[in-house]
KEKE-3310 file (N, C-alpha, C; in steps of 0.2 Angstrom, whole numbers, plus 5000, padded with zeros to 4 digits):
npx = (5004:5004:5018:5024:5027:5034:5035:5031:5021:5012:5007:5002:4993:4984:4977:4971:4961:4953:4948:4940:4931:4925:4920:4911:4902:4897:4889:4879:4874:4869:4860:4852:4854:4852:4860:4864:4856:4852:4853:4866:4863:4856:4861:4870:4859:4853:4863:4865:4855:4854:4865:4859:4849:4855:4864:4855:4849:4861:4861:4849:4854:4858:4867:4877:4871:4871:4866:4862:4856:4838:4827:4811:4803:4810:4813:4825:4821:4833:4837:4827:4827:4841:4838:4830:4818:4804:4800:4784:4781:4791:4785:4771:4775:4782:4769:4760:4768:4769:4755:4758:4760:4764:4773:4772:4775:4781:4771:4762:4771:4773:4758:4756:4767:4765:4776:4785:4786:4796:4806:4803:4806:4821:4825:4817:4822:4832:4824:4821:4812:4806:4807:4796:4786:4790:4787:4775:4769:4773:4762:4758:4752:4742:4746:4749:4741:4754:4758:4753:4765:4772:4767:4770:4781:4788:4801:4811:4816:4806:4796:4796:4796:4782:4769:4771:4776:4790:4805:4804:4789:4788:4797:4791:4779:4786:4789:4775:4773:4782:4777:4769:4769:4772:4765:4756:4737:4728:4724:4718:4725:4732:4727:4729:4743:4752:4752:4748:4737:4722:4724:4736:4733:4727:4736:4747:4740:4737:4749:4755:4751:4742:4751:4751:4743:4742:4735:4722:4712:4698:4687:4670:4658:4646:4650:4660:4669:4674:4688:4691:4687:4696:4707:4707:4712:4712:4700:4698:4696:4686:4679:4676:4669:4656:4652:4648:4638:4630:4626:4619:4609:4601:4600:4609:4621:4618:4626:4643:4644:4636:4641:4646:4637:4640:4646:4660:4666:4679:4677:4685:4691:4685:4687:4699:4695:4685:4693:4695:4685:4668:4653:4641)
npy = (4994:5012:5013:5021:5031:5038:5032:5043:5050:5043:5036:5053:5054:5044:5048:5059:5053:5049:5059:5062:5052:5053:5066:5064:5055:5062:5070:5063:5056:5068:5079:5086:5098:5114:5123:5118:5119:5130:5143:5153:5167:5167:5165:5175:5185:5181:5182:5194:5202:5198:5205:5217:5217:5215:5226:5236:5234:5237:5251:5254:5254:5261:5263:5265:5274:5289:5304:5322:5337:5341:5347:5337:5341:5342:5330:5322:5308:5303:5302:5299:5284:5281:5283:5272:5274:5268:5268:5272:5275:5289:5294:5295:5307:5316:5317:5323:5336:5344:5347:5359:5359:5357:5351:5349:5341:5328:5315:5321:5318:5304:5300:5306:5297:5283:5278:5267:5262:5260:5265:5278:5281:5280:5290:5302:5309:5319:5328:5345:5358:5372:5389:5395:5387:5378:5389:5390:5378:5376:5380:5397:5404:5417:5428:5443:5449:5448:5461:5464:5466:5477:5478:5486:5487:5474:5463:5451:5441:5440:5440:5424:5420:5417:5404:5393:5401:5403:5408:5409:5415:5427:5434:5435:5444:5455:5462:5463:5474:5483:5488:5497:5516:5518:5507:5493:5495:5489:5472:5466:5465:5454:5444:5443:5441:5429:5410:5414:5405:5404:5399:5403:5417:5418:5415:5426:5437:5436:5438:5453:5468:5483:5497:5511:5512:5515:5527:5526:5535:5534:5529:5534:5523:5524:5534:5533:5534:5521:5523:5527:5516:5505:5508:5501:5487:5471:5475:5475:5480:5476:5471:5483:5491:5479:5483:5497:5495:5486:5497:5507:5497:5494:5509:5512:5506:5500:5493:5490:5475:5472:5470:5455:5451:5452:5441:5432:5440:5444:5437:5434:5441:5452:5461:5468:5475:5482:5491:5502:5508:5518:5523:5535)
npz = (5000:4996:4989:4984:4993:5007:5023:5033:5027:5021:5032:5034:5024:5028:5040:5033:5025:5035:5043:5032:5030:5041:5042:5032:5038:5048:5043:5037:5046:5052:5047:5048:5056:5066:5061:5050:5043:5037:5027:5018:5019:5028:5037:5042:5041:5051:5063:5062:5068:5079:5087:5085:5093:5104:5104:5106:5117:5126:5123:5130:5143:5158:5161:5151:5143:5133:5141:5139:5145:5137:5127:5126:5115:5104:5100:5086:5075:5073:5087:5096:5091:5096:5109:5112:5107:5098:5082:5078:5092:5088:5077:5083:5091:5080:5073:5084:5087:5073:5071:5079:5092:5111:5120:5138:5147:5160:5160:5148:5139:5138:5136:5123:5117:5119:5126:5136:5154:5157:5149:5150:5162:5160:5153:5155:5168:5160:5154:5147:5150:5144:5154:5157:5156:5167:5176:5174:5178:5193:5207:5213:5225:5228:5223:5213:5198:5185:5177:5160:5146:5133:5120:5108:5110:5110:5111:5101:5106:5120:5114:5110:5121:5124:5123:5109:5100:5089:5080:5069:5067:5078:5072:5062:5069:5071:5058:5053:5065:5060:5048:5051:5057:5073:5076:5083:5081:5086:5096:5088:5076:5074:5071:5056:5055:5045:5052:5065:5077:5084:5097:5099:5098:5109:5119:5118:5121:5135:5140:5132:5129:5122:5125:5119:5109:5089:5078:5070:5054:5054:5039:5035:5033:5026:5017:5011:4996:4982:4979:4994:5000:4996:5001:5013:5025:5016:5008:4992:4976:4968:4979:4987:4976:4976:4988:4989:4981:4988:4996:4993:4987:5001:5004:5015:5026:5043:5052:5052:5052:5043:5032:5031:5024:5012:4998:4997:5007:5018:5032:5043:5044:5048:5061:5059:5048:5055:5061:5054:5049:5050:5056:5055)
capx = (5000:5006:5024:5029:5028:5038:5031:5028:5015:5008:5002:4997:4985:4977:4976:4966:4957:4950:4945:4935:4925:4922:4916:4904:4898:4893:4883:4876:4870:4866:4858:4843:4854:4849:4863:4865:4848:4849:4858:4872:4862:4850:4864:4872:4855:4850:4869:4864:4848:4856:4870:4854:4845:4861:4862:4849:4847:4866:4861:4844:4857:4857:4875:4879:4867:4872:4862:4862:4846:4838:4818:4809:4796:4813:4818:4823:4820:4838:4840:4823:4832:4848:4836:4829:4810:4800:4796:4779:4781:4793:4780:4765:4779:4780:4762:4759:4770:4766:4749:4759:4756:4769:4774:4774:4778:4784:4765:4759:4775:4772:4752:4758:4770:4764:4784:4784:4786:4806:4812:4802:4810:4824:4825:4814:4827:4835:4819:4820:4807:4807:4806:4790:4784:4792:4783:4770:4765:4772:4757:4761:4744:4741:4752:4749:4743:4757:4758:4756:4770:4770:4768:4773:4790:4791:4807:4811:4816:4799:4789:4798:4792:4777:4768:4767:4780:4797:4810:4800:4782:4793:4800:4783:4776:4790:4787:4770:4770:4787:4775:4764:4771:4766:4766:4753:4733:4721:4727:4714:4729:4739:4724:4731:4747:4750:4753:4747:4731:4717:4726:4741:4734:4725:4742:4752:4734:4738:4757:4755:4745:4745:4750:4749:4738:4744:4732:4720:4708:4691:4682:4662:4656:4641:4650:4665:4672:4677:4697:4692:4687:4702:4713:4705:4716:4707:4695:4701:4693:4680:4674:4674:4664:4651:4649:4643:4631:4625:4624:4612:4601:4600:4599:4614:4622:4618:4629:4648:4643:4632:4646:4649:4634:4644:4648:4668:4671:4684:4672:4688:4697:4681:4690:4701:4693:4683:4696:4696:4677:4663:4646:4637)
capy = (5000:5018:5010:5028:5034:5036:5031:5050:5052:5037:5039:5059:5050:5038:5054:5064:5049:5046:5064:5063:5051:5055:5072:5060:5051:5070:5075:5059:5055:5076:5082:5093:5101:5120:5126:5116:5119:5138:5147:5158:5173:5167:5166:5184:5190:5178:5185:5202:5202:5197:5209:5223:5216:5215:5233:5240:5231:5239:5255:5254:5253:5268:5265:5266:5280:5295:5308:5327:5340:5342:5347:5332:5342:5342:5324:5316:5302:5298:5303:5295:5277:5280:5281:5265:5273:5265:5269:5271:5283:5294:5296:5300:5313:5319:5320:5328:5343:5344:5351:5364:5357:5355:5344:5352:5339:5321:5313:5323:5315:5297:5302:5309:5294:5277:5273:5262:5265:5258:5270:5286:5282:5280:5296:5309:5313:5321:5332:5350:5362:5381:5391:5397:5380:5377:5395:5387:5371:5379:5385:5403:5407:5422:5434:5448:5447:5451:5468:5464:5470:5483:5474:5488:5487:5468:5460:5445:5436:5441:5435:5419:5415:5414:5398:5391:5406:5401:5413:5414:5417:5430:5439:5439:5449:5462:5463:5466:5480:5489:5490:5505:5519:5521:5499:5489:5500:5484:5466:5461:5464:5449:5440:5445:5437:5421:5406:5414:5402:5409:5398:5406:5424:5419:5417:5433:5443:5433:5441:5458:5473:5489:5504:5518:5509:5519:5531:5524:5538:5530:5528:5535:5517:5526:5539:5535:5529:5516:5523:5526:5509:5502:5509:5497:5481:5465:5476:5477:5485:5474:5471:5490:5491:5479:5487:5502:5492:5485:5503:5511:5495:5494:5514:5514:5502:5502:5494:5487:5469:5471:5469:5449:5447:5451:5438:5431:5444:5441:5437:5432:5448:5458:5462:5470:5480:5486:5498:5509:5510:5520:5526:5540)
capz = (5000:4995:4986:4982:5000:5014:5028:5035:5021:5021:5039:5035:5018:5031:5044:5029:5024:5041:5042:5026:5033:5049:5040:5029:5044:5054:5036:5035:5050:5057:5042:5049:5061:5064:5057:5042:5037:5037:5021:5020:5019:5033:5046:5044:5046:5061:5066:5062:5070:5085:5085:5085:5098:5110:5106:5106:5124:5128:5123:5136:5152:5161:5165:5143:5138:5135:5136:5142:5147:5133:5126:5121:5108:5099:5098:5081:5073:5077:5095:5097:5089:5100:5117:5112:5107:5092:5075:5080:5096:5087:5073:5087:5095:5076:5071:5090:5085:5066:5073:5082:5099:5112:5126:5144:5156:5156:5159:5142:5135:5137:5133:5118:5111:5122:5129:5142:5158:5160:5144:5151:5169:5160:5148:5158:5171:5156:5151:5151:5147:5145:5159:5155:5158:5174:5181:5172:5182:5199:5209:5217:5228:5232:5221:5211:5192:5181:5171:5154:5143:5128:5112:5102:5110:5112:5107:5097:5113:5122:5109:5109:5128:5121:5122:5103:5096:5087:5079:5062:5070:5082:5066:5057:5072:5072:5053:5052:5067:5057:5042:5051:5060:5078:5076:5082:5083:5091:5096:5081:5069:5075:5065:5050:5052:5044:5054:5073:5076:5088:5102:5101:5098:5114:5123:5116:5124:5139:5139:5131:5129:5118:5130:5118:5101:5083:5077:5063:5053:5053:5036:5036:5027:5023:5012:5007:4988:4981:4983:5000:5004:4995:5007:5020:5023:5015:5005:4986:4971:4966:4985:4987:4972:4980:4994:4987:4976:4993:5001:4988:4985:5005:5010:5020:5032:5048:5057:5050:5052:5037:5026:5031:5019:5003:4994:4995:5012:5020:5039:5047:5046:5051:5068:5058:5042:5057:5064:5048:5048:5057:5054:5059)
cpx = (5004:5015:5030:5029:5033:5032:5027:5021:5012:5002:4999:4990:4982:4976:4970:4961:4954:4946:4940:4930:4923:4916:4910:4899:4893:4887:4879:4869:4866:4866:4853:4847:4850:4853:4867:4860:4849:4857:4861:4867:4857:4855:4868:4866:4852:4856:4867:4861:4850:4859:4865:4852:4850:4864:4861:4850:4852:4866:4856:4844:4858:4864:4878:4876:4870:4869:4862:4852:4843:4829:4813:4801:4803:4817:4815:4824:4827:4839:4836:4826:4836:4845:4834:4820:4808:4799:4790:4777:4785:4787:4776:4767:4778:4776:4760:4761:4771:4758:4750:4758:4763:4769:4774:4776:4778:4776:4763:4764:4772:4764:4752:4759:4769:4771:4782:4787:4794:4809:4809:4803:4818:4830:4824:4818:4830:4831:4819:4816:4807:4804:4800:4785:4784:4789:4775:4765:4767:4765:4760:4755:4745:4748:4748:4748:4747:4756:4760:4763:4768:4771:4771:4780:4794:4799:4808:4810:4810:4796:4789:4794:4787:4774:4766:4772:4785:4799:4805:4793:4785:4794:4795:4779:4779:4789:4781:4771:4776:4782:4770:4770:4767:4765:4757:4744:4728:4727:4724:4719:4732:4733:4726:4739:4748:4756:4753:4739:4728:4720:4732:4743:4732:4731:4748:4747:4736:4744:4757:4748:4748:4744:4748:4748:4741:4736:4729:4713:4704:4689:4675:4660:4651:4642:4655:4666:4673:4688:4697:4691:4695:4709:4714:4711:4711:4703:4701:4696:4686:4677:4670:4668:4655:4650:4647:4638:4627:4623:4618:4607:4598:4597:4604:4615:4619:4621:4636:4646:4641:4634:4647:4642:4633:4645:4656:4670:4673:4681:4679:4693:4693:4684:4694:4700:4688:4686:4696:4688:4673:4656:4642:4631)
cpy = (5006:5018:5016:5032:5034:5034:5036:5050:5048:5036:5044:5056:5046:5042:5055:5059:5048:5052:5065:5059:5051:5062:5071:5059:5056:5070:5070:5059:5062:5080:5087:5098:5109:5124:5126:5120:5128:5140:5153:5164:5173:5169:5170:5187:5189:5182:5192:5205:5202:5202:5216:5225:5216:5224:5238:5239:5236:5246:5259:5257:5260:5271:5269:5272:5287:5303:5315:5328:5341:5343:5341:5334:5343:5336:5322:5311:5296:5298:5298:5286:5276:5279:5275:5266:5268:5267:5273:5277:5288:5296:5300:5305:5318:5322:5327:5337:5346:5348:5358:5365:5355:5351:5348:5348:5330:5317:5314:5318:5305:5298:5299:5301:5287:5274:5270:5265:5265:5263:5276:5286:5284:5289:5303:5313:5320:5329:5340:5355:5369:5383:5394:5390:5378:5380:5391:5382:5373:5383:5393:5406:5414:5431:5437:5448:5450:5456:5466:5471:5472:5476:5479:5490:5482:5469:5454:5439:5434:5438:5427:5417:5414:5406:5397:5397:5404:5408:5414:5416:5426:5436:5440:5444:5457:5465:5466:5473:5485:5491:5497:5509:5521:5511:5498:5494:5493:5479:5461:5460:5458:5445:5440:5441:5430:5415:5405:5411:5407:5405:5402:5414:5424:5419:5422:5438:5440:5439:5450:5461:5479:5494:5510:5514:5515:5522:5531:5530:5533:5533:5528:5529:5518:5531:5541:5530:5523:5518:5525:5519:5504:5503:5506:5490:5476:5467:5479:5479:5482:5472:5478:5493:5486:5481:5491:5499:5490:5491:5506:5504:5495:5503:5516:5509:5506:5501:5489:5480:5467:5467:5459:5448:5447:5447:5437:5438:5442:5441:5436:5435:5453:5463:5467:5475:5484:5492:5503:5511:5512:5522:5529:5541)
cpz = (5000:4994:4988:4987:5002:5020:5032:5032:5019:5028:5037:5030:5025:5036:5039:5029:5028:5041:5037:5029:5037:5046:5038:5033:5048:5047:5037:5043:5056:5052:5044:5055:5059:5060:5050:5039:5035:5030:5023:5021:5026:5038:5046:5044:5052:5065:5069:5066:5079:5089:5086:5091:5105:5109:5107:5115:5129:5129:5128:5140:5153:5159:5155:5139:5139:5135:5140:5142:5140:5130:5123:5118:5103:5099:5089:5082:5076:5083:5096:5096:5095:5105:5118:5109:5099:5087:5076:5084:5094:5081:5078:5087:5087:5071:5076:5086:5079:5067:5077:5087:5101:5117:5132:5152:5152:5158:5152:5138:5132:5135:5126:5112:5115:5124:5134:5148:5161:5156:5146:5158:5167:5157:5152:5164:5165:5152:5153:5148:5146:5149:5162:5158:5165:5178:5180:5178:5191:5201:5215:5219:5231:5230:5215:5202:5190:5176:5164:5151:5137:5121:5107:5105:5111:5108:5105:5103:5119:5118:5109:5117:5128:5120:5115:5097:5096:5082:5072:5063:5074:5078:5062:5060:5071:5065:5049:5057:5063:5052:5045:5058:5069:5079:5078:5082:5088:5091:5090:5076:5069:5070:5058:5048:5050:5048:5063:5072:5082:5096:5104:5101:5106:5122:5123:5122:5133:5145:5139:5129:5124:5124:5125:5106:5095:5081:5069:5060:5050:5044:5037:5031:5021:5016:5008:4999:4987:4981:4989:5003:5004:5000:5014:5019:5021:5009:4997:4980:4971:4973:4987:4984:4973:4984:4993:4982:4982:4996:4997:4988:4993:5010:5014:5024:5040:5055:5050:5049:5047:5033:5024:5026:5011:5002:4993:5002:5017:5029:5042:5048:5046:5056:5064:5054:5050:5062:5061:5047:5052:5052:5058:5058)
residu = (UNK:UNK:UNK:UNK:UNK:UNK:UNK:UNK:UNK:UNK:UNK:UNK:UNK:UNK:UNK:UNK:UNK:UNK:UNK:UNK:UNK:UNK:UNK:UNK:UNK:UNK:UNK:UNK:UNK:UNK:UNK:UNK:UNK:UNK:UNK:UNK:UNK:UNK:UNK:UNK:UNK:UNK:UNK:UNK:UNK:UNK:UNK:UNK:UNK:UNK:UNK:UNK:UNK:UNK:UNK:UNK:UNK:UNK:UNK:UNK:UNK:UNK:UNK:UNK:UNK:UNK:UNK:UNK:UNK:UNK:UNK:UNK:UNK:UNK:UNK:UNK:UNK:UNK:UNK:UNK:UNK:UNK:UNK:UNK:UNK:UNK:UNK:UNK:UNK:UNK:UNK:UNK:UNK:UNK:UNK:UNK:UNK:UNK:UNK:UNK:UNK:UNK:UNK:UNK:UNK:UNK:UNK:UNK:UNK:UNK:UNK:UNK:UNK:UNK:UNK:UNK:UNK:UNK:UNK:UNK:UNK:UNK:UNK:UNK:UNK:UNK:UNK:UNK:UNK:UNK:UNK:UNK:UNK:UNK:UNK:UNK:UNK:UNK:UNK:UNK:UNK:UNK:UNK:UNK:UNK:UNK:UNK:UNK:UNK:UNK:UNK:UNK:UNK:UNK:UNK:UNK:UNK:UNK:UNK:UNK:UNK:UNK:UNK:UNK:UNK:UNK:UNK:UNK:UNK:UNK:UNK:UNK:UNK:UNK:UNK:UNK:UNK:UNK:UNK:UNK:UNK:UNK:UNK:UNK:UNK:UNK:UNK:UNK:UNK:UNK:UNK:UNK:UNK:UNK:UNK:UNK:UNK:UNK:UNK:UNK:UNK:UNK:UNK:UNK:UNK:UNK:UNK:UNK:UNK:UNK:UNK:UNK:UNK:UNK:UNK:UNK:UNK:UNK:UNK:UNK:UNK:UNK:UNK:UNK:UNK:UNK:UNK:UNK:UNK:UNK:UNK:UNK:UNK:UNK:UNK:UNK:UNK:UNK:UNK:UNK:UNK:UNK:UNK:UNK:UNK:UNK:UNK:UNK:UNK:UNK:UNK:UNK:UNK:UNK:UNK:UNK:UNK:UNK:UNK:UNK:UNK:UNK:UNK:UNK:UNK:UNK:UNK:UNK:UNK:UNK:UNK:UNK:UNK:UNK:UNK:UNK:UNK:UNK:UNK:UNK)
# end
């Protein structure tokens, strides 16, 4: 047997040869194991999956997270991930504030996004809210209301403590009262700006006040032109021109209100066409 050998190499063949079939033997008789049966591609993502799950799990520990103070109506998507939240709850948290609606305490939070009660023990030390907030949910009995402050002197920063007010709402107010001399004349104008809703006009009216209103000359409804009405905000030519087509077939207004039963007027900036208006 094996002529052309030495004996070294004789022995290592009948080593391998042993080895071959012993390897047979295992195949033959441990064919269903779990990890035959499973394909290359199944066990890096059974790997992988695991590998997810073991960090995900790692990233949980209080001891491994890292997380400073921070506002959560401004968590993303990622941050959200890294804490360990869901798909699902950062979406809620998403929609929530997509309607322009904020979070003011850790109850409303978990409300908001359904976290459990281990990740929002785990997270909410971490929560910090604006200070506004904080004066907010303190109760303080027995104290003095606060003096509203001047609107027509706020500052960008002011405006911003506003509940529901951010630096571009903030800069749309300052922009609207620079456009008239003398700045804001009623609180009705904030209805004019676009993107403060009636919740958040209700919280600015809360905050400030006008101490000395700008100085609007009234329009007689009953007698003025068609380029005196135009000079009114909201009302443009062809409204103008119906109004006086209502005025003559009617006789004369008799009170401003009238007006909402033009056709296309603007009912929802009444409050305001009616600062330029009177009738004697």
């Amino acid at each position: 047997m094996f002529p052309h050998f030495t004996k070294r190499q004789r022995i290592g063949a009948l080593i391998l040869f042993l080895i071959i079939v012993l390897l047979q033997l295992v195949l033959f008789f441990a064919p269903h194991s779990e990890f035959l049966s499973l394909q290359p591609d199944e066990i890096s993502l059974n790997r992988l999956n695991k590998e997810f799950v073991a960090l995900k799990q790692k990233t949980q520990k209080k001891g491994d997270l890292k997380l400073f103070p921070f506002n959560p109506n401004f968590i993303t998507p990622h941050k959200g991930y890294v804490m360990g939240m869901s798909v699902s709850e950062i979406q809620r948290l998403k929609d929530y504030r997509f309607d322009n609606k904020w979070i003011n305490s850790i109850a409303e939070f978990q409300a908001v996004t359904d976290v459990s009660d281990s990740l929002l023990a785990l997270i909410s030390p971490y929560f910090k809210f604006p200070d506004w907030v904080q004066a907010q949910n303190k109760v303080k009995p027995d104290k003095q209301p606060m003096e509203k402050l001047d609107l027509n002197s706020a500052t960008n920063e002011q405006l911003q403590d506003v509940y529901g007010i951010g630096p571009k709402l903030a800069e749309r107010i300052l922009n609207y009262r620079n456009r008239f001399e003398g700045g804001f004349a009623s609180m009705f104008e904030l209805k004019g700006i676009y993107g403060l809703t009636n919740e958040v006009i209700s919280n600015i009216n809360k905050i400030f006040d006008i101490k000395q209103p700008r100085n609007i000359k009234k329009i007689n409804l009953n007698k003025a032109t068609q380029e005196d009405l135009v000079q009114v905000p909201y009302i443009d030519y062809e409204l103008a021109y119906s109004i006086i087509e209502m005025r003559v077939l009617i006789e004369g207004f008799k009170t401003v209100d009238e007006l909402t039963k033009l056709k296309d007027f603007p009912t929802n900036k009444l409050d305001i066409i009616k600062l330029y208006l009177h009738i004697n």
